[in-house]
PDB file of N, H, CA, C and O in Angstrom:
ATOM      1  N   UNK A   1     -21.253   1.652 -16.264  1.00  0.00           N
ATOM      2  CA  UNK A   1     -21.435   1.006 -14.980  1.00  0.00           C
ATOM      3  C   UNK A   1     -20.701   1.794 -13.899  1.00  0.00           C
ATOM      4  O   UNK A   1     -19.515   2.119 -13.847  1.00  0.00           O
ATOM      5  N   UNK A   2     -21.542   1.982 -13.189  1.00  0.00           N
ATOM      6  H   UNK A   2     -22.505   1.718 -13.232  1.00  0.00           H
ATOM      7  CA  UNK A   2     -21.324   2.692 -11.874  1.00  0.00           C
ATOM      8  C   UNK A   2     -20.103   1.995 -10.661  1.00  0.00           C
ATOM      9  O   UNK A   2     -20.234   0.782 -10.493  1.00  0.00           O
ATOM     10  N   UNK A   3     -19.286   2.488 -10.071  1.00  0.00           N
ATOM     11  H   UNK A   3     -19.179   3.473 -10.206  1.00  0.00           H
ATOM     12  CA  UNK A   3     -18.955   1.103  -9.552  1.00  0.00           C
ATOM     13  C   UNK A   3     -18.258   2.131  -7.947  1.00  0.00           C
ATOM     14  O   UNK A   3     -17.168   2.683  -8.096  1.00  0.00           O
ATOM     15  N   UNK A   4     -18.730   2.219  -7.058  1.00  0.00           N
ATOM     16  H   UNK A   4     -19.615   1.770  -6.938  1.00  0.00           H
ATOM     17  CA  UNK A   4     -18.543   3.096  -5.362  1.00  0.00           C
ATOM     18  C   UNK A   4     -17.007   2.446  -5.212  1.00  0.00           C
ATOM     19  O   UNK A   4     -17.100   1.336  -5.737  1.00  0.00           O
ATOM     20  N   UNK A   5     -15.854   2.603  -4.811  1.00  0.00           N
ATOM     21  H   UNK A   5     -15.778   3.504  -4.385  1.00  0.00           H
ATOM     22  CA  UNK A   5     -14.994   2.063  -4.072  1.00  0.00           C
ATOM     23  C   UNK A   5     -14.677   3.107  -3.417  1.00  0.00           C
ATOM     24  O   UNK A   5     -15.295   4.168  -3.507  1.00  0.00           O
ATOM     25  N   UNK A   6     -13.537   2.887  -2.583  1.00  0.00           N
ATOM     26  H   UNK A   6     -13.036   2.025  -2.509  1.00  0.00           H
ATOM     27  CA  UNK A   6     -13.173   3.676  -0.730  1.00  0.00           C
ATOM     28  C   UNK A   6     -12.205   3.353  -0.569  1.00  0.00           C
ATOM     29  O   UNK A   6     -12.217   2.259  -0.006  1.00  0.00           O
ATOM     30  N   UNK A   7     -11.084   3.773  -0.791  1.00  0.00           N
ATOM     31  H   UNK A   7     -11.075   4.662  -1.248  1.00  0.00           H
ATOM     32  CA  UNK A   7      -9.142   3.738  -0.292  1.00  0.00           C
ATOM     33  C   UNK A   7      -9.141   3.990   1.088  1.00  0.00           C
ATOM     34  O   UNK A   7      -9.808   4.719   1.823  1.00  0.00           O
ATOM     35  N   UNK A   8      -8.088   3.086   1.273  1.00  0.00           N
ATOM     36  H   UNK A   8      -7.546   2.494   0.676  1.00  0.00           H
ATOM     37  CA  UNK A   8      -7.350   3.372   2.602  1.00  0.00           C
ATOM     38  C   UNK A   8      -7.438   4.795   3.262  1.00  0.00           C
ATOM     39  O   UNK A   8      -7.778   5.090   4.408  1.00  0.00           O
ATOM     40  N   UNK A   9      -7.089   5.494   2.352  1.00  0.00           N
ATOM     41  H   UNK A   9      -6.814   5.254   1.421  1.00  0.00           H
ATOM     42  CA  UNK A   9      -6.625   7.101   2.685  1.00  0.00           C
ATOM     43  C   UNK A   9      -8.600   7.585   2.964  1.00  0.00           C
ATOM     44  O   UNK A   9      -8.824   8.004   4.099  1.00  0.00           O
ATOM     45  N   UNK A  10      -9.581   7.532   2.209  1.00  0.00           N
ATOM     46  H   UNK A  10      -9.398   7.192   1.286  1.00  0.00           H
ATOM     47  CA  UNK A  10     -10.798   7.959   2.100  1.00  0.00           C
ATOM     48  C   UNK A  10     -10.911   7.218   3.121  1.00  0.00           C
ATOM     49  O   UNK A  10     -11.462   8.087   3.798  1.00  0.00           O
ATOM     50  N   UNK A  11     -10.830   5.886   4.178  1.00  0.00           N
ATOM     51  H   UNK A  11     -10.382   5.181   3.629  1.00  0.00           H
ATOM     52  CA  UNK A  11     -11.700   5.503   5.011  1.00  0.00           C
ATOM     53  C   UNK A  11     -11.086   6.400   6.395  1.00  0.00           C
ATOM     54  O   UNK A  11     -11.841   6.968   7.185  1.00  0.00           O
ATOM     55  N   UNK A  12      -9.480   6.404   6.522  1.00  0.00           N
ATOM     56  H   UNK A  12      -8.867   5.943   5.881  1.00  0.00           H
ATOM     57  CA  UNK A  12      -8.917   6.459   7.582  1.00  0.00           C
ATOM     58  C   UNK A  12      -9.197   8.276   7.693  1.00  0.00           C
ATOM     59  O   UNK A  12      -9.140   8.798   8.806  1.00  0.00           O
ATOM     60  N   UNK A  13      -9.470   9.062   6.548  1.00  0.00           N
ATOM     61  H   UNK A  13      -9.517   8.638   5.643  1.00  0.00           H
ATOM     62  CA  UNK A  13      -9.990  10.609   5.997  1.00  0.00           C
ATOM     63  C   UNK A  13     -11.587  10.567   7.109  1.00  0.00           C
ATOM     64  O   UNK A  13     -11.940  11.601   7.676  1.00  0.00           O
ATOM     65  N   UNK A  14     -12.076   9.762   7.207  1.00  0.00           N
ATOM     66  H   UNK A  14     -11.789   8.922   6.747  1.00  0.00           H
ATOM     67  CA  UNK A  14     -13.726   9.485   7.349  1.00  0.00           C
ATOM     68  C   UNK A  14     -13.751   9.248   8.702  1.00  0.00           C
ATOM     69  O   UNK A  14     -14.776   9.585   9.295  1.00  0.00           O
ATOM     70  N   UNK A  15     -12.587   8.593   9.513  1.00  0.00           N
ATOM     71  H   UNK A  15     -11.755   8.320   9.032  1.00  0.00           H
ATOM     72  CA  UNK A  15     -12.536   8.174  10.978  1.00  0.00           C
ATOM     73  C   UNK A  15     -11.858   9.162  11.775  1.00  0.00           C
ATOM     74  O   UNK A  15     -12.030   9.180  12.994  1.00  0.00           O
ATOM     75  N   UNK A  16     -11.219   9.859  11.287  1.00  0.00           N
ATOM     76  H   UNK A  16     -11.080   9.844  10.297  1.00  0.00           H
ATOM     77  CA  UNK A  16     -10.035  10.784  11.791  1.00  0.00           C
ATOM     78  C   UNK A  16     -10.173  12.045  11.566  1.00  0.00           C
ATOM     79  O   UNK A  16     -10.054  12.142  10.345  1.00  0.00           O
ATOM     80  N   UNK A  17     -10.357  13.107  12.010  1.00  0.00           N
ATOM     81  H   UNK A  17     -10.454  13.029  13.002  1.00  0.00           H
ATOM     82  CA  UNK A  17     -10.322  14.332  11.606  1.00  0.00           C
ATOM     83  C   UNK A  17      -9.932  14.970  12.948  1.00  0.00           C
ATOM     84  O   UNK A  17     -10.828  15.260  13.741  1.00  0.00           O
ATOM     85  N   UNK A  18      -8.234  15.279  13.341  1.00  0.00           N
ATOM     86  H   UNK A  18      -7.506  15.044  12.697  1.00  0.00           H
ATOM     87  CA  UNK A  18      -7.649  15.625  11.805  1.00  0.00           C
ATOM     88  C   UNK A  18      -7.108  13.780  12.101  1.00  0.00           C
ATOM     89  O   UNK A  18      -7.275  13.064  13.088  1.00  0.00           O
ATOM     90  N   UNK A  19      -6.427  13.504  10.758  1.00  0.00           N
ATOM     91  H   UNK A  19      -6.292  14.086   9.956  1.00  0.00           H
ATOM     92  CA  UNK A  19      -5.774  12.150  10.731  1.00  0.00           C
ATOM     93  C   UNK A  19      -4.418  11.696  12.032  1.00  0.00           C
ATOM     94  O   UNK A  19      -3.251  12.066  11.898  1.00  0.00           O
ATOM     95  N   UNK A  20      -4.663  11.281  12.618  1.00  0.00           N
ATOM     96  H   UNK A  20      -5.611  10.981  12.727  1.00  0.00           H
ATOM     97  CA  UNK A  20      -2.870  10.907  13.405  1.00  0.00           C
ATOM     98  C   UNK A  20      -2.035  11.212  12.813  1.00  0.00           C
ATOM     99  O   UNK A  20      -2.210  11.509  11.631  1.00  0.00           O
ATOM    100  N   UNK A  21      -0.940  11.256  13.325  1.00  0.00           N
ATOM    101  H   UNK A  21      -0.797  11.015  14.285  1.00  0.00           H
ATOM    102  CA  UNK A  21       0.451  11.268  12.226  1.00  0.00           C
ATOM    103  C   UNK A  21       1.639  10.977  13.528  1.00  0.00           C
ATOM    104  O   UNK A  21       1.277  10.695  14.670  1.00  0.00           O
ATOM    105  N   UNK A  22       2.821  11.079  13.196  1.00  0.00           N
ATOM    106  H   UNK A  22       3.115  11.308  12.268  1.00  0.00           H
ATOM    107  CA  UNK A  22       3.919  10.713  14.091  1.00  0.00           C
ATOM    108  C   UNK A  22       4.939   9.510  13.179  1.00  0.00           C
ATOM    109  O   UNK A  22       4.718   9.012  12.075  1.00  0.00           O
ATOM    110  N   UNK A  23       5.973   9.319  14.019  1.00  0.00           N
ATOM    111  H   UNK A  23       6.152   9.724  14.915  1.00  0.00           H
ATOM    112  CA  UNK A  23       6.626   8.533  13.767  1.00  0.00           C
ATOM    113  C   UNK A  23       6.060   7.266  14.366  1.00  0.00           C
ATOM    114  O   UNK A  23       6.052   6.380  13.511  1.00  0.00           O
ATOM    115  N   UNK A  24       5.746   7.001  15.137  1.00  0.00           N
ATOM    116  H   UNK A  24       5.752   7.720  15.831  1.00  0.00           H
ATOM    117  CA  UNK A  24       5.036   5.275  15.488  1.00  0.00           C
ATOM    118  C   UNK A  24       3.716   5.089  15.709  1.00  0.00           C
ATOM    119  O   UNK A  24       3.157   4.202  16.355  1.00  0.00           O
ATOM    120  N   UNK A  25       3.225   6.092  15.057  1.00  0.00           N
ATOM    121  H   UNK A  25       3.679   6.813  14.532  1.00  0.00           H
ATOM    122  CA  UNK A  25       1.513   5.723  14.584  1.00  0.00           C
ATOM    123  C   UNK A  25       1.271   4.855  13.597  1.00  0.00           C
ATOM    124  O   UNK A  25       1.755   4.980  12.472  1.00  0.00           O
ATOM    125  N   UNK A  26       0.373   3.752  14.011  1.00  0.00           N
ATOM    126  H   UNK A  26      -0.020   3.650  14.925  1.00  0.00           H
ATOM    127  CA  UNK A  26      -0.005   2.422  13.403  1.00  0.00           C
ATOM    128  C   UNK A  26      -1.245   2.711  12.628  1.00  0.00           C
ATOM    129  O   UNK A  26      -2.012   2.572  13.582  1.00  0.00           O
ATOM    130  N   UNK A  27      -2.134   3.043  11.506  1.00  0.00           N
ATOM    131  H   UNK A  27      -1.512   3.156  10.731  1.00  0.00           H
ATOM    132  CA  UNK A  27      -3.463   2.734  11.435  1.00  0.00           C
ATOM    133  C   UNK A  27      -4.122   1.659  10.809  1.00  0.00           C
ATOM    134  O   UNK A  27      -3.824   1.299   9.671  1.00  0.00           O
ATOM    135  N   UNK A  28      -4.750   1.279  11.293  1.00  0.00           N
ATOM    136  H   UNK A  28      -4.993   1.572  12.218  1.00  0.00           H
ATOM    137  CA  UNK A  28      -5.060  -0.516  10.790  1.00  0.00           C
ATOM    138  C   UNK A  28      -6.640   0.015  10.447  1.00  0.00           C
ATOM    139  O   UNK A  28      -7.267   0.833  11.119  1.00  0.00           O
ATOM    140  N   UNK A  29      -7.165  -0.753   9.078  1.00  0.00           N
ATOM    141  H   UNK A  29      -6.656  -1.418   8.532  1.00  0.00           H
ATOM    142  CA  UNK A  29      -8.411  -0.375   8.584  1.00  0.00           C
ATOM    143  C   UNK A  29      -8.739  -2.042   8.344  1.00  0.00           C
ATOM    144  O   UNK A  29      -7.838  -2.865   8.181  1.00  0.00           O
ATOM    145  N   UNK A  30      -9.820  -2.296   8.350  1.00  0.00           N
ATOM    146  H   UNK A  30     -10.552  -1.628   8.483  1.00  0.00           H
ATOM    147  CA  UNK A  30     -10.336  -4.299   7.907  1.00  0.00           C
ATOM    148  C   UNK A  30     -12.085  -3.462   8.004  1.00  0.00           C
ATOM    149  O   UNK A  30     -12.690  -2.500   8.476  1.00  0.00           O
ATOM    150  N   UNK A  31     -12.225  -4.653   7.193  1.00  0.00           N
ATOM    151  H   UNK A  31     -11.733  -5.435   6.810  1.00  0.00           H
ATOM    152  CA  UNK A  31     -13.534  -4.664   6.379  1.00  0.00           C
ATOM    153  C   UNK A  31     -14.701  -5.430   6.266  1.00  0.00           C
ATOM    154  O   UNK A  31     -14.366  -6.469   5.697  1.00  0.00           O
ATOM    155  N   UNK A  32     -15.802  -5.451   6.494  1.00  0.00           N
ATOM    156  H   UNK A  32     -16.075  -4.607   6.956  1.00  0.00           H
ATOM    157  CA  UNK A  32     -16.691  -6.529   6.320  1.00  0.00           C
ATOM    158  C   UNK A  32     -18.285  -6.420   5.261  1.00  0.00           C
ATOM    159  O   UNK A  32     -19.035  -5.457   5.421  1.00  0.00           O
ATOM    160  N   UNK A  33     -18.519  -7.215   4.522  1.00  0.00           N
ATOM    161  H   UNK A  33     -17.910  -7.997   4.392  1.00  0.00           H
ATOM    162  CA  UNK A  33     -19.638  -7.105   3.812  1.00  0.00           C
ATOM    163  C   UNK A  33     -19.397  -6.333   2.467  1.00  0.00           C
ATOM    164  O   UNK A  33     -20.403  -5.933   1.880  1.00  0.00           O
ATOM    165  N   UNK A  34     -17.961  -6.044   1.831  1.00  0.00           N
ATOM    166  H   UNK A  34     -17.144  -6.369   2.308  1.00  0.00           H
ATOM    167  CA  UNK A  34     -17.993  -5.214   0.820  1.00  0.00           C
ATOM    168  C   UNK A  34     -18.555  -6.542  -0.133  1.00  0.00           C
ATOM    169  O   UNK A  34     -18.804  -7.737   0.028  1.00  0.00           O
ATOM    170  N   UNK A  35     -18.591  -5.256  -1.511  1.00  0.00           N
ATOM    171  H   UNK A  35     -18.388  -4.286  -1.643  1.00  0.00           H
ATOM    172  CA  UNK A  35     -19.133  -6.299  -2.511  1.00  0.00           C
ATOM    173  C   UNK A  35     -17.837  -6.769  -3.982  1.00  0.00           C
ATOM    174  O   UNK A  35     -17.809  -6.525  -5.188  1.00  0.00           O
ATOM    175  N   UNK A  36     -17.062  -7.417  -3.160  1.00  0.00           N
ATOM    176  H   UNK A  36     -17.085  -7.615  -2.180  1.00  0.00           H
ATOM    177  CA  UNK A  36     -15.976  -8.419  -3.366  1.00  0.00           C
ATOM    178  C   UNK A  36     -16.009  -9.876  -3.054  1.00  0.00           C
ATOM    179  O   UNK A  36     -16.739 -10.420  -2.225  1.00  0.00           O
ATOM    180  N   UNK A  37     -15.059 -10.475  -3.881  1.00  0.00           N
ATOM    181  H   UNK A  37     -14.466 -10.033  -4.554  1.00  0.00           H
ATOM    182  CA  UNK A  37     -14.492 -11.536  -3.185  1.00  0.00           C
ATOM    183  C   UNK A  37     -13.002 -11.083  -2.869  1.00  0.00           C
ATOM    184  O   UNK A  37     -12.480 -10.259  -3.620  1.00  0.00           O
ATOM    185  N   UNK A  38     -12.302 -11.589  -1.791  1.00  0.00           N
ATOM    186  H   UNK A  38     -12.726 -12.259  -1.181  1.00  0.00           H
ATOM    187  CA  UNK A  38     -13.105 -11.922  -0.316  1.00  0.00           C
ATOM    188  C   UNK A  38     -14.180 -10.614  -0.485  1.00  0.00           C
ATOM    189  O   UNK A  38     -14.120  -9.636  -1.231  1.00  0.00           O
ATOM    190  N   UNK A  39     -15.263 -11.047   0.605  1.00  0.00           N
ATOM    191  H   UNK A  39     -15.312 -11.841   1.211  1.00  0.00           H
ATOM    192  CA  UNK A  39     -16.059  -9.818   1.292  1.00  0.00           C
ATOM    193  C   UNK A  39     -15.420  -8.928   2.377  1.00  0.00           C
ATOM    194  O   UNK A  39     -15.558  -7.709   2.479  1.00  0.00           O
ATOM    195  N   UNK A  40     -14.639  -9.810   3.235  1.00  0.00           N
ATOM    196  H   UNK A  40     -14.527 -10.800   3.153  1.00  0.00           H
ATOM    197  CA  UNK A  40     -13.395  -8.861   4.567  1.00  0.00           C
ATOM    198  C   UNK A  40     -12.118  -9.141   4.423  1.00  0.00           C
ATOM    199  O   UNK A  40     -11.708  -9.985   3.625  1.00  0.00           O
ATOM    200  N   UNK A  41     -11.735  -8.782   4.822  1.00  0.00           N
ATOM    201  H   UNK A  41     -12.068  -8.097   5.469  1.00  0.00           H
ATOM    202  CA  UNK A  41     -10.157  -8.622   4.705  1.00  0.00           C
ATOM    203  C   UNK A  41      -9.417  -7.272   5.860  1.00  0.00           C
ATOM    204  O   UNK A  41      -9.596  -7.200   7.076  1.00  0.00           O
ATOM    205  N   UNK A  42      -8.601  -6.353   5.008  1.00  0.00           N
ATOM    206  H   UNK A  42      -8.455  -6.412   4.020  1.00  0.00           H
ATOM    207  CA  UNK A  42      -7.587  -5.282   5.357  1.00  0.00           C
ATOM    208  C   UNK A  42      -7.269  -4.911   4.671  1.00  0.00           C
ATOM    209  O   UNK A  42      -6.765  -5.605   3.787  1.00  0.00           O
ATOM    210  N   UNK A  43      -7.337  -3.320   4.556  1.00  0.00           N
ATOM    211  H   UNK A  43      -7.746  -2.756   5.274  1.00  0.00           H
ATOM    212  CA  UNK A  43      -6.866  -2.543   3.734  1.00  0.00           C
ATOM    213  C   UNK A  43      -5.340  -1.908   4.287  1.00  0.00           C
ATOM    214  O   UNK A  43      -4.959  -1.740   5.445  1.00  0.00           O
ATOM    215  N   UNK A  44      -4.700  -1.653   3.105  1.00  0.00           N
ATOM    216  H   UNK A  44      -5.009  -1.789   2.164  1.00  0.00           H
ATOM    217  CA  UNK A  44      -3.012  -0.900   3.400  1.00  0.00           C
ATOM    218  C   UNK A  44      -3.484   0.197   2.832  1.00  0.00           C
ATOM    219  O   UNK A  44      -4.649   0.482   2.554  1.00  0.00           O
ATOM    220  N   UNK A  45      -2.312   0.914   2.645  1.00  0.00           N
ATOM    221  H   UNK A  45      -1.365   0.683   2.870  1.00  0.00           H
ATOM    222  CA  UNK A  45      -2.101   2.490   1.822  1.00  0.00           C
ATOM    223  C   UNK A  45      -2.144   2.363   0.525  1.00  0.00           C
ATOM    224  O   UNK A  45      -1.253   1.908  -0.192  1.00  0.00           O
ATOM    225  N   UNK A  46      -2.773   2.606   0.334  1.00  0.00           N
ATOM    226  H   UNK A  46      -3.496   2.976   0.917  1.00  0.00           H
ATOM    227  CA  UNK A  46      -3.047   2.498  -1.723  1.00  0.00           C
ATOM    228  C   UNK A  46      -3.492   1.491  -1.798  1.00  0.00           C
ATOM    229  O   UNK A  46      -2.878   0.866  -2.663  1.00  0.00           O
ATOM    230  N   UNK A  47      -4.675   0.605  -1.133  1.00  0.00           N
ATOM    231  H   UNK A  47      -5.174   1.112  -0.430  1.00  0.00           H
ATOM    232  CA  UNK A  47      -5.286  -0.055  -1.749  1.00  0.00           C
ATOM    233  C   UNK A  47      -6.833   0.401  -1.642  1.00  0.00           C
ATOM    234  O   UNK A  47      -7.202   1.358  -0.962  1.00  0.00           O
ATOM    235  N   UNK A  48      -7.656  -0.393  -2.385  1.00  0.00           N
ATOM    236  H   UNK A  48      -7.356  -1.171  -2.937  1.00  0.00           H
ATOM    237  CA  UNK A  48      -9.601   0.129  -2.102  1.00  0.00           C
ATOM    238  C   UNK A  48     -10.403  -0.964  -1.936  1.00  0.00           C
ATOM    239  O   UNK A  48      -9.924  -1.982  -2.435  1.00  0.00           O
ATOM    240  N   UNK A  49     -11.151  -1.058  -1.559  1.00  0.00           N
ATOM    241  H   UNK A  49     -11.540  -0.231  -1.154  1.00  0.00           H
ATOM    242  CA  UNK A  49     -12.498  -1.974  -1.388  1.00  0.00           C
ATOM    243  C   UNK A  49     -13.716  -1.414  -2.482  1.00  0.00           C
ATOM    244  O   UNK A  49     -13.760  -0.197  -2.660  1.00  0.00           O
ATOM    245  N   UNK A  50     -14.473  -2.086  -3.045  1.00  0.00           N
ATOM    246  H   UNK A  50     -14.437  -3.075  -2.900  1.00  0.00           H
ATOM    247  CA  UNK A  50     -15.608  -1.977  -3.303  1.00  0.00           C
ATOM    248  C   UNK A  50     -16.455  -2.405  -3.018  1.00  0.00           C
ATOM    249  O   UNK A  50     -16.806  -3.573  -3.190  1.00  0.00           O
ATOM    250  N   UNK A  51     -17.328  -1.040  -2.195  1.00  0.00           N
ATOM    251  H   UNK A  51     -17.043  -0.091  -2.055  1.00  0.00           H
ATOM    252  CA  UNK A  51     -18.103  -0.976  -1.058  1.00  0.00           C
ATOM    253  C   UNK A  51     -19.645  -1.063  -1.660  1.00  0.00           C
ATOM    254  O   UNK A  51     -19.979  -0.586  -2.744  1.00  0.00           O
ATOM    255  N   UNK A  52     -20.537  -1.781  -0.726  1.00  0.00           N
ATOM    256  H   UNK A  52     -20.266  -2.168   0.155  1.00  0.00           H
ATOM    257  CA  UNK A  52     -21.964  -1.744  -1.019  1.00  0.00           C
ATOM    258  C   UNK A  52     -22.619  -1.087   0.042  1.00  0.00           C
ATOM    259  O   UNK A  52     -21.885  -0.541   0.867  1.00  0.00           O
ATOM    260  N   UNK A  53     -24.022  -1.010   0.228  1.00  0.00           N
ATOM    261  H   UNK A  53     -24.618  -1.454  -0.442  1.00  0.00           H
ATOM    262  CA  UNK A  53     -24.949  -0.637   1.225  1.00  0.00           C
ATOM    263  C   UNK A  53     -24.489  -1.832   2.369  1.00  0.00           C
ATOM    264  O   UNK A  53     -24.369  -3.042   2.176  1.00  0.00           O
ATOM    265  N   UNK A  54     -24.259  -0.994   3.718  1.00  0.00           N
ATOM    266  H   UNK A  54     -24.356  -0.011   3.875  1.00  0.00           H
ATOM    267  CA  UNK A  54     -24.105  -1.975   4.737  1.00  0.00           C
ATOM    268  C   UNK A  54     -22.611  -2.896   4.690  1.00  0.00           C
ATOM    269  O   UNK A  54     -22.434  -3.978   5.249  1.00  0.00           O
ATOM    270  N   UNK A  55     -21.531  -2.073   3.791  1.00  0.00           N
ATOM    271  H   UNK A  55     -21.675  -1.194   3.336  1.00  0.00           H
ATOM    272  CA  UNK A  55     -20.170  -2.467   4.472  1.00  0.00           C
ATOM    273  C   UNK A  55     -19.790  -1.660   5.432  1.00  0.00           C
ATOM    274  O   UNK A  55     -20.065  -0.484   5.670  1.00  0.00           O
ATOM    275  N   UNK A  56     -18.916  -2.678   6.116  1.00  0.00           N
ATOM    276  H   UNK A  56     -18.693  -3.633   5.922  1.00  0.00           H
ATOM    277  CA  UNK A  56     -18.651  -1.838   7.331  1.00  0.00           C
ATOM    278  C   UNK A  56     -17.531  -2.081   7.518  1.00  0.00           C
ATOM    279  O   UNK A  56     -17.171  -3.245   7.341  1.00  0.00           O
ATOM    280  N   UNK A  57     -16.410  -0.924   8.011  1.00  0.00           N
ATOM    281  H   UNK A  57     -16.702   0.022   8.154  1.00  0.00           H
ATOM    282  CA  UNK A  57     -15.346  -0.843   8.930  1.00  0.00           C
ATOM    283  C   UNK A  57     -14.984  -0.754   9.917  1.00  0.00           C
ATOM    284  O   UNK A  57     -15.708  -0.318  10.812  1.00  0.00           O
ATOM    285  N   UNK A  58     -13.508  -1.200  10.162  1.00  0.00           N
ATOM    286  H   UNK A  58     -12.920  -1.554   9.435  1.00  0.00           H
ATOM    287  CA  UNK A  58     -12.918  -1.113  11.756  1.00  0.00           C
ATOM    288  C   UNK A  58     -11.639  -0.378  11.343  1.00  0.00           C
ATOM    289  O   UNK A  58     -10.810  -0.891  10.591  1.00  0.00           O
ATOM    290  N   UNK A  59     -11.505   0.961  11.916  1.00  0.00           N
ATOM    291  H   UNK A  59     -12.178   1.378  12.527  1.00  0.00           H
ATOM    292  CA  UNK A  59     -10.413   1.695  11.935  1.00  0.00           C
ATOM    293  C   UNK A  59      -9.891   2.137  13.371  1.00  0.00           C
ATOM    294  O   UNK A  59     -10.583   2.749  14.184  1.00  0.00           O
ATOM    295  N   UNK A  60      -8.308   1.661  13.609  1.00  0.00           N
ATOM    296  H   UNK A  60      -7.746   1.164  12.948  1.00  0.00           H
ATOM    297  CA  UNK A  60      -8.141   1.742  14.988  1.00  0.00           C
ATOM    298  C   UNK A  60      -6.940   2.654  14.218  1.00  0.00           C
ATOM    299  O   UNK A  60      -6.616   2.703  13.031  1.00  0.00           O
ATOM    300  N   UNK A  61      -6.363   3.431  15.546  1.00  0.00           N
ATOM    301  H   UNK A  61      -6.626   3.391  16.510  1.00  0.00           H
ATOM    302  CA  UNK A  61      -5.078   4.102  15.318  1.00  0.00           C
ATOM    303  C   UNK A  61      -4.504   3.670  16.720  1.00  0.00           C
ATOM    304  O   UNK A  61      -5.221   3.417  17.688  1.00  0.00           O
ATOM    305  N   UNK A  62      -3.040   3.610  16.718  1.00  0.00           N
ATOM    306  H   UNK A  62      -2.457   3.815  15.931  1.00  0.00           H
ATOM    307  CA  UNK A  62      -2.338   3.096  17.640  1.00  0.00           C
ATOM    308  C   UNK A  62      -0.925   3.932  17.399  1.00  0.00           C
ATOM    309  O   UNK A  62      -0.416   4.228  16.318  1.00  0.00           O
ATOM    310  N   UNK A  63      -0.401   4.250  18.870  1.00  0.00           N
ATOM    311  H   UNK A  63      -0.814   4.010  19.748  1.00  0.00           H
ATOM    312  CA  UNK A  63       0.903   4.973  19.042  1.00  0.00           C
ATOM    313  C   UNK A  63       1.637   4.270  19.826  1.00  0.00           C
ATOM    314  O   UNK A  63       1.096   3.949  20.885  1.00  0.00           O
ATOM    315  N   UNK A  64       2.893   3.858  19.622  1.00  0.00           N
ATOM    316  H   UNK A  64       3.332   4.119  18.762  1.00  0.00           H
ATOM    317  CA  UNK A  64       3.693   3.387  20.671  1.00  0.00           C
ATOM    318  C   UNK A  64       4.438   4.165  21.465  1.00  0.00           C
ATOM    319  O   UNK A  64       5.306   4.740  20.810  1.00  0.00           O
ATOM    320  N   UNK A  65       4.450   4.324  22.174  1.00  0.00           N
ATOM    321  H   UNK A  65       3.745   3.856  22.707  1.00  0.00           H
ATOM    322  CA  UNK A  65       5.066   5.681  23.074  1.00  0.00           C
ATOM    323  C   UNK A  65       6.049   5.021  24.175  1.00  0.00           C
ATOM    324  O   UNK A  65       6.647   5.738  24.977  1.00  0.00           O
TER     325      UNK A  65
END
């Protein structure tokens, strides 16, 4: 059994090129339609979703300056 999942690091890899970095860079990743329970949520650093056709993300990056 086949099974697609997508880490933190692979989504925020996919939005970012090159990735942010700094000392008060925030990146916040959340999720909708994966094929889980829950279906949305938020992803941290080392965690994954398992993703279907038509999940979708929100990846923001934020600096406090």
């Amino acid at each position: 059994m086949h099974t697609d999942m997508l880490s933190f690091e692979g989504v925020v890899s996919l939005a970012f090129d090159p990735v942010p970095t700094g000392p008060y860079v925030l990146i916040t990743v959340s999720y909708r339609h994966a094929d889980q329970k829950p279906a949305e949520g938020t992803l941290t650093v080392g965690t994954s979703v398992k993703i279907k056709n038509r999940t979708v993300f929100s990846v923001t990056a934020t600096d406090k300056s």
